[in-house]
N, C-alpha and C positions, 0 to 999 in steps of 0.2 A: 872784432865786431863782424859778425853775418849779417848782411840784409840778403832778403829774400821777397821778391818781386810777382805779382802775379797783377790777371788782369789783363793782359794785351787781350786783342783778337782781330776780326775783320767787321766792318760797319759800312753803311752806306753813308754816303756826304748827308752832313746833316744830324745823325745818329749822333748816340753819346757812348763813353764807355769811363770805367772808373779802373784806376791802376791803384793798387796798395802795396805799399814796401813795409815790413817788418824788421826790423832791431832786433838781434840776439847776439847775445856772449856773455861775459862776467865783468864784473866792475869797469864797465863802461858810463859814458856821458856824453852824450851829444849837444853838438852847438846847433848845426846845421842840418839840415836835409832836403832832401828834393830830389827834381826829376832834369836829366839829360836826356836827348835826344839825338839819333845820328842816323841821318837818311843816308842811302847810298851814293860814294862817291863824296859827300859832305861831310865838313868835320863835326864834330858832335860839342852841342851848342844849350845853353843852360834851359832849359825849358820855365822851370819855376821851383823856387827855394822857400823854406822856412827855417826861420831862427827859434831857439828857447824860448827866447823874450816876441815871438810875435810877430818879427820883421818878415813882413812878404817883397819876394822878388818876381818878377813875370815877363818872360820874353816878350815883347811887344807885339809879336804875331800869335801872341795866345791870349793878351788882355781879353777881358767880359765874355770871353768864351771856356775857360781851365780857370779852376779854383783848386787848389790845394789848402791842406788842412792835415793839421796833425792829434793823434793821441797819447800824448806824453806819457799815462798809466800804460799802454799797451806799447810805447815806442813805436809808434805804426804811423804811417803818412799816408795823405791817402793824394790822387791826382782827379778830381772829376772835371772828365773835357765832354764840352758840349760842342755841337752847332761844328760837328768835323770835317774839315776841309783833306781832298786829298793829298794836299800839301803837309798835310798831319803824318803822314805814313813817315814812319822810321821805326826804329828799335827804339827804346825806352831802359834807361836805364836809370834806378835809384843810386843816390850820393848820399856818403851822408859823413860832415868830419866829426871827430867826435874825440873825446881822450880816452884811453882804457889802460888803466895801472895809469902810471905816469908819462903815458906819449901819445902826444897828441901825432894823427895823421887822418888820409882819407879812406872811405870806405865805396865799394862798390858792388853791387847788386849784379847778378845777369842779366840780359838782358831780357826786356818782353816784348814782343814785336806786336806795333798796331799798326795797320793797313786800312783806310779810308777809300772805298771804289768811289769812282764819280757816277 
C-alpha cells in the first residue's frame, strides 16, 4: 500500500490549509487512516484517525479546529485544519493500517510539512 500525501505549506496564525492522503496498491483494505504529526525535537503524536465504520479520533489540541474525513471510492483522506496555531507547525504524515493479500500491517506516507507564522 502507497499513500501519497500533499497539501502542507506555509499559512499565517489563523489561516486554514487541507492535507490529502491517497491509497494505492492491489488488493488492499483499509481499517484505519489518518494524520501524525511530528514537530521538532518531539515525538510524533496521533493528530486525527478514521476507521471504516466512522470512528473519529482527534488529538485534543486539534478538537473544533481539524476535521478529517475520508472517501472510501477514492481511498483518500482528507485533514481540513482550521483556526492555525503556530503550535500546528510539524511535518504531517499520513497512516494508514490496512490488510493487503493476507497481512495485515502499517502504512506510511512522507511527509508534508505545515508551518503556521505567528
Amino acid at each position: 500500500v502507497q499513500l501519497q500525501a500533499s497539501g502542507g505549506g506555509l499559512v499565517q496564525a489563523g489561516g486554514s490549509l487541507r492535507l490529502s492522503c491517497a491509497a494505492s496498491g492491489s488488493d488492499f483494505s483499509i481499517n484505519g487512516i489518518g494524520w501524525y504529526r511530528q514537530a521538532p525535537g518531539k515525538q510524533r503524536e496521533l493528530v486525527a484517525r478514521i476507521t471504516t465504520l466512522g470512528r473519529l479520533d482527534y488529538a485534543d489540541s486539534v478538537k473544533g479546529r481539524f476535521t478529517i474525513s475520508r472517501d472510501n471510492g477514492k481511498n483518500t483522506v482528507y485533514l481540513q485544519m482550521n483556526s492555525l496555531k503556530p503550535e500546528d507547525t510539524a511535518v504531517y504524515y499520513c497512516n494508514a493500517d490496512a490488510v493487503s493479500g493476507s497481512r495485515w500491517a502499517m502504512y506510511w506516507g512522507q511527509g508534508t510539512q505545515v508551518t503556521v507564522s505567528s
